[in-house]
C-alpha atoms as one frame of an Amber mdcrd trajectory, in Angstrom:
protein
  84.981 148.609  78.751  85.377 146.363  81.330  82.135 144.372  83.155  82.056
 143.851  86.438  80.800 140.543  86.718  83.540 139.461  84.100  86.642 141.120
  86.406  84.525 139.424  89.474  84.652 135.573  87.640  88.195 136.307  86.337
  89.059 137.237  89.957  87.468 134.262  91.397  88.311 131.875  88.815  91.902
 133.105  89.440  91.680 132.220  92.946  90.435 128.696  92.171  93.670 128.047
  89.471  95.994 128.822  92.360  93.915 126.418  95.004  93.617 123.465  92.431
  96.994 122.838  90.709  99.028 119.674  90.358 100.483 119.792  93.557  96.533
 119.414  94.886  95.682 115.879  93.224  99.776 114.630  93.042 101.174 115.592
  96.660 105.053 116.491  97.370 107.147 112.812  98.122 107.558 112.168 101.422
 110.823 109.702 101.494 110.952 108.296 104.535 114.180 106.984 106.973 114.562
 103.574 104.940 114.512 104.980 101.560 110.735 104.628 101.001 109.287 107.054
  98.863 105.372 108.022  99.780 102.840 110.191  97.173  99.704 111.234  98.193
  96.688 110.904  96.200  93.623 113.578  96.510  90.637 113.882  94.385  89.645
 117.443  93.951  85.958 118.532  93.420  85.933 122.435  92.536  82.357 124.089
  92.339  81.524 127.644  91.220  78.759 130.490  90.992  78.779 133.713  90.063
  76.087 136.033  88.903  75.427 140.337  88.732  72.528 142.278  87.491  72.655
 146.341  87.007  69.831 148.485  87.529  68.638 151.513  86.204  67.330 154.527
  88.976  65.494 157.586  88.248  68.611 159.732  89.404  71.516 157.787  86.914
  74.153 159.503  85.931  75.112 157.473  83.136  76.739 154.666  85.526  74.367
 151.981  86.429  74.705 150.669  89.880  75.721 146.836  90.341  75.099 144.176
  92.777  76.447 140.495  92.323  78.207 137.891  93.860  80.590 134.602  93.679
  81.579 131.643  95.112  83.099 128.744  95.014  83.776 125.482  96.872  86.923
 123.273  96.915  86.430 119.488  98.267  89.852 117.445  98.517  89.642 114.412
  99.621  93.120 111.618  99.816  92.065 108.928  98.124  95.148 106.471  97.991
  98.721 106.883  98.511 101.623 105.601  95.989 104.612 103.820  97.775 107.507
 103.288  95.592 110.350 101.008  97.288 113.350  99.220  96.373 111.437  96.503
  95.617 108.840  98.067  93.452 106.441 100.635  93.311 102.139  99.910  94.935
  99.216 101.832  95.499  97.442 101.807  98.531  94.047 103.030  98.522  92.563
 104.479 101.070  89.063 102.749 101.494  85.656 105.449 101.826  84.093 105.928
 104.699  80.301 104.129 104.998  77.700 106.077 103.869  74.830 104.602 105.959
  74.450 102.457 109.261  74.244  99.316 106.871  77.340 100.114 105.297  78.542
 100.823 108.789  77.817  97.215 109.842  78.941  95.668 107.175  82.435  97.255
 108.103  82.350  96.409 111.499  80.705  92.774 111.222  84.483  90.462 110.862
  86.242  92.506 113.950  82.711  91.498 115.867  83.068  87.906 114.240  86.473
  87.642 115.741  85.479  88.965 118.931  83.108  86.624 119.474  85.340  83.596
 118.742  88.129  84.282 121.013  85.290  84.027 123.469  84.167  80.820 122.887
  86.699  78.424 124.070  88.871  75.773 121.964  88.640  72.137 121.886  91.657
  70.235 123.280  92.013  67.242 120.931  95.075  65.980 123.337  93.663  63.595
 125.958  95.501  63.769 128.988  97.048  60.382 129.932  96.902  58.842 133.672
């Protein structure tokens, strides 16, 4: 006899297998016009829930009725891609976005640092001769 919170998981959990297989975290090659072969990188974060209860009623039959429910929650996220070349093969991560406004900053702060020097004007160490 079957349950039908197990078919529900198995159904669900089925569902998830098909969503979250090697292709997810390892991407297809992209080769590129000069030869360069590129492989994405993902991480994959799978959650899951399920849960059913029967109840009994005065007027049962034998069958108890059932309520449940399941779910689930798939989070991919590239994290780097591999780049294989002639020359060799890299990785080349791909950095995570800041979390808060002092990470933020932190990020931003050299692109302001060079912003401000090209304002400030450079010394000319040539004198000019008369």
């Amino acid at each position: 006899m079957t349950n039908p919170i197990n078919d529900m998981m198995e159904n669900s959990l089925e569902k998830i297998r098909t969503m979250a297989d090697s292709n997810t975290v390892i991407g297809q090659p992209i080769i590129t016009a000069d030869g360069t072969t590129v492989i994405p990188i993902s991480r994959v974060k799978i959650s899951f829930a399920g849960g059913g209860s029967e109840f009994t009623t005065k007027h049962s039959d034998g069958n108890k009725p059932y309520g449940g429910g399941a779910g689930a929650l798939a989070d991919i996220t590239p994290v780097a891609f591999l780049i294989s070349k002639d020359s060799g093969c890299r990785v080349l991560p791909i950095p995570a976005p800041a979390n808060n406004s002092v990470d933020r900053l932190i990020e931003l702060l050299p692109d302001v640092a060079d912003k401000l020097l090209s304002l400030i004007p450079e010394k000319n160490e040539k004198t000019e001769e008369i």
